[in-house]
N, C-alpha and C positions, 0 to 999 in steps of 0.2 A: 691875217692876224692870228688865227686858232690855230693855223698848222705851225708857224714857227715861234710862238712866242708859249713857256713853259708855262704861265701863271695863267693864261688864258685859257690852253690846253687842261690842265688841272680841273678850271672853270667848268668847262663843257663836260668833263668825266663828272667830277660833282653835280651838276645839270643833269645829267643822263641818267648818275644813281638816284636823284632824285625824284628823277621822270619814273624811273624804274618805279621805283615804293609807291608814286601816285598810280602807278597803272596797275598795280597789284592791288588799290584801293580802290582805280576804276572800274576793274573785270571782279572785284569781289563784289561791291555794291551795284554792279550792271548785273549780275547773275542774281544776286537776293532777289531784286527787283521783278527778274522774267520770271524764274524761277517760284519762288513763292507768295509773292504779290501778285502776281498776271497782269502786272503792267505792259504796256504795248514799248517796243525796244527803243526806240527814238526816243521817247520820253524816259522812260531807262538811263540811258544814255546821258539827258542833260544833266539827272540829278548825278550820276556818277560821277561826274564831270565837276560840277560844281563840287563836290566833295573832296575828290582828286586836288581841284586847284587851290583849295583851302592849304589844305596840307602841302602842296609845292609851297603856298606862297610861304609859310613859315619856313620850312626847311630850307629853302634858296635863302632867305632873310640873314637868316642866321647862321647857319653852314658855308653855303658858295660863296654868299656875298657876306660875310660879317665885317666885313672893312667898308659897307655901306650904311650910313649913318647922316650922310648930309643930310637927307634928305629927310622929313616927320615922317613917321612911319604909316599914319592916315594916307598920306599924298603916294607913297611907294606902295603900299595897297592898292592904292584907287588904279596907276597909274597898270600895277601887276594884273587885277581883275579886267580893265579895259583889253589887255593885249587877251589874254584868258575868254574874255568874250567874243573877240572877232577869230581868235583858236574856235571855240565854238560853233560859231556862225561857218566857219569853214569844216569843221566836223558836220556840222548839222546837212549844210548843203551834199558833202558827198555821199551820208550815210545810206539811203535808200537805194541808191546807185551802185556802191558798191555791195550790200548786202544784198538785192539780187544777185547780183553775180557770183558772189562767193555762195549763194545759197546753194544755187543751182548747179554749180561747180560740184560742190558737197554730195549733190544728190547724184549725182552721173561716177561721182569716185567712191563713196561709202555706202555698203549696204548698209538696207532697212534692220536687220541686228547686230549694230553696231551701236556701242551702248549712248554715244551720243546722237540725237539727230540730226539731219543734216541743217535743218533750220538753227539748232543753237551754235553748231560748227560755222554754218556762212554769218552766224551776230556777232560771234567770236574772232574769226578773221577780218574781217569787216572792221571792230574794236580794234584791234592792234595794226591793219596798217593803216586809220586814222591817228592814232594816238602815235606812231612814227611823224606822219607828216604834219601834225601839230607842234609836235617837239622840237622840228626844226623852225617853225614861224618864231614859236615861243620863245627859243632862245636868243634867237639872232636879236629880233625886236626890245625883252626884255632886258638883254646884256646894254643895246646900246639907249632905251628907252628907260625905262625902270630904273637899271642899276649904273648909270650912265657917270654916275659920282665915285663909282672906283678907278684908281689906275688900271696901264696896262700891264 
């Protein structure tokens, strides 16, 4: 459907830029958090998230999807934040998992003056290829789930 039909294509680049500005909203409010708060990363993590998805869900609303209307915009929230939490729940699961590995990664390729450490480098890689593998759940689910009342 995304590879050969133009509108849908469109769709997913809009989605993407999307994704893009919420992660630049994820990785700004995940860093506040470690950074000057001494919040512990996973919990980090959720509230970034939840910040993040605020802002997708208006931007898709009204951007990607603006030919989406059938539906109250209560119910297309409800329906957005559901897909956004099980995004979540599968961030959350992997987090730990892969932030060892990227930590420790970090620590074996970057020396000790190097001006980031490696513990913020494996939170940061860690963050971004979560928020990839979320962006694909999100969209497939939300295009035919959420926004289900546009054409193709």
């Amino acid at each position: 459907m995304i590879l050969t039909n133009k509108k849908e294509q469109v769709r997913f680049i809009k989605f993407g830029l999307v994704g893009a500005f919420g992660a630049i909203i994820d990785f700004a409010i995940f860093n506040l958090l470690i950074q000057l708060l001494n919040i512990k990363p996973l919990y980090a993590s959720i509230v970034s998230f939840i910040c993040a998805v605020l802002s997708n869900f208006f931007l898709n609303r009204y951007w990607t999807y603006p030919d989406s209307r059938l539906k109250p915009f209560q119910h297309q929230f409800f329906q957005f934040f559901i897909v956004s939490i099980v995004g979540l729940g599968i961030r959350t699961a992997l987090f730990n998992p892969f932030e060892n590995f990227f930590t420790s990664l970090a620590e074996n390729f970057f020396p000790e003056t190097f001006f980031l450490t490696p513990t913020t480098i494996g939170y940061n890689l860690t963050l971004a290829l979560l928020i990839l593998i979320v962006m694909f759940w999100n969209f497939f689910v939300n295009r035919f789930w959420t926004y289900n009342d546009v054409g193709n």
